[in-house]
C-alpha positions as CSV (number, residue, x, y, z in Angstrom):
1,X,68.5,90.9,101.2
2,X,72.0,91.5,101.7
3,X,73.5,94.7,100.0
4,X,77.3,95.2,99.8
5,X,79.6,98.3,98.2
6,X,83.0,97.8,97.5
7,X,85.9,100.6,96.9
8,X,89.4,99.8,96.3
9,X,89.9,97.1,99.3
10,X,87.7,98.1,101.2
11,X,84.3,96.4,101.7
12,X,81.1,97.8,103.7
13,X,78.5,95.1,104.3
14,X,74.9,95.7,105.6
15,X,73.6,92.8,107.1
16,X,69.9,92.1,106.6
17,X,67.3,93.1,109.3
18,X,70.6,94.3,111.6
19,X,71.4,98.0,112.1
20,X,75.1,96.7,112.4
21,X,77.4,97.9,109.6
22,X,80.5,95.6,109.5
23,X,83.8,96.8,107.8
24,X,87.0,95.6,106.2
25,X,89.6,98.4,107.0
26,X,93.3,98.3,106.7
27,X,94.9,95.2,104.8
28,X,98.6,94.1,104.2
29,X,100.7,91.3,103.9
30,X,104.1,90.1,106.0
31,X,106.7,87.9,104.9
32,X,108.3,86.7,107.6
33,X,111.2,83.7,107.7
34,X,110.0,82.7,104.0
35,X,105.9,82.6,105.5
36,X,103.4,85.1,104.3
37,X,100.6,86.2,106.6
38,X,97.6,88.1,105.2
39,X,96.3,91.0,108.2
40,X,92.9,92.4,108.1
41,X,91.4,95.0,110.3
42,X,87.7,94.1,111.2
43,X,85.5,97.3,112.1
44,X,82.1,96.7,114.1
45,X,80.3,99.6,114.6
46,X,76.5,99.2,116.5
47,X,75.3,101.6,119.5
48,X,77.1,101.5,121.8
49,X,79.9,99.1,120.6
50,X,83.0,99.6,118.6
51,X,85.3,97.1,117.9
52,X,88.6,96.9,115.7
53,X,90.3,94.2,115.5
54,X,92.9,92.2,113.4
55,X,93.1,89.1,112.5
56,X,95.7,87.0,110.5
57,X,95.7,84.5,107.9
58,X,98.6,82.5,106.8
59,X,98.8,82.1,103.4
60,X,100.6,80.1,101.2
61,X,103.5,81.8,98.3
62,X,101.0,81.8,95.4
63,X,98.0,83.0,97.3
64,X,100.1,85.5,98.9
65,X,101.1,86.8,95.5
66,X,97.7,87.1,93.9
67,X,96.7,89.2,96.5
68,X,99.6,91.7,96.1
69,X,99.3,91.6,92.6
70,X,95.8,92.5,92.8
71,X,96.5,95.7,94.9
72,X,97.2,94.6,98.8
73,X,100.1,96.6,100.2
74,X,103.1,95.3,101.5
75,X,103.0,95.6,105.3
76,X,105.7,98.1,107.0
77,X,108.0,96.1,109.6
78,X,109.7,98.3,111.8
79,X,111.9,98.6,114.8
80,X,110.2,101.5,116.7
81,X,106.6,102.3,117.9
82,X,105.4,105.0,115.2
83,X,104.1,108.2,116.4
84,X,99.8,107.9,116.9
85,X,100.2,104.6,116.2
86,X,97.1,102.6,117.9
87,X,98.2,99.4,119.3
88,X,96.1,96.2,117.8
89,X,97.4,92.8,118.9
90,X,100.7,90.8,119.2
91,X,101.7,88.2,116.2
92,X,104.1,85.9,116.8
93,X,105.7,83.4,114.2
94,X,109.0,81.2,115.1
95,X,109.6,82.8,118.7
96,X,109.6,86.3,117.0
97,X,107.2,88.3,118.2
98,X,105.5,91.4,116.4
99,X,103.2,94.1,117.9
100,X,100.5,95.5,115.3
101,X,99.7,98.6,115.1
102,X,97.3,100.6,113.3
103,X,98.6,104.1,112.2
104,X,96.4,107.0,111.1
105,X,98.4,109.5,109.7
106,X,97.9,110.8,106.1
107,X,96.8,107.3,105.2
108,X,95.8,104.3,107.1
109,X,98.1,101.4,107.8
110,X,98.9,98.3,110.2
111,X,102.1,98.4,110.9
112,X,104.3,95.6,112.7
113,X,107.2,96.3,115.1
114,X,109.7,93.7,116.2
115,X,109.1,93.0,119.5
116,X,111.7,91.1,122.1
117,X,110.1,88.0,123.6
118,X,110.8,87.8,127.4
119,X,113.6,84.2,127.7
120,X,112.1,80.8,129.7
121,X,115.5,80.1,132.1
122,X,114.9,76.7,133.9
């Protein structure tokens, strides 16, 4: 039997007959060149294994906007690394690239940061 407790946007999951506890962290949306992209922090944690990781989902204007109307933030794009900022993975839409970030600070947040994308010559 599965059991499941939600808070705010955050979801904890306990998988039946698994010690593995499997949680939804941090959560925003992007808007980049007119396309909206949904990122969502994945947190694993078993013995001896502990994985974060984001992953994206593109999303179309009406799906983006029932989501932020129903409480997902807004992600921060930036220009600079913040401060004790973790570093998460690399998104890249139209040949701009963005480095995620997740930032602990007084709240939890991804954060993106324009990134330069190195030029193909020949």
């Amino acid at each position: 039997m599965e059991s499941s407790e939600s808070t705010s946007n955050v979801v904890t999951r306990k998988l039946p007959c698994v010690d593995h506890l499997i949680v939804v962290g941090e959560t925003c949306i992007a808007e980049i060149n007119g396309q909206f992209f949904l990122l969502v922090e994945i947190e694993i944690d078993v013995p001896c294994v502990d994985i974060e990781q984001v992953v994206v989902f593109r999303l179309c204007p009406a799906e983006a906007q029932a989501l932020l109307d129903a409480g997902v933030a807004t992600c921060t794009i930036v220009n600079e690394i913040p401060e004790g900022a973790e570093f998460r993975c690399v998104l890249v839409v139209d040949n701009q690239a963005f480095l995620v970030f997740e930032v602990e600070n007084a709240t939890e947040e991804l954060v993106l940061v324009r990134a330069d994308l190195c030029p193909i010559i020949g």
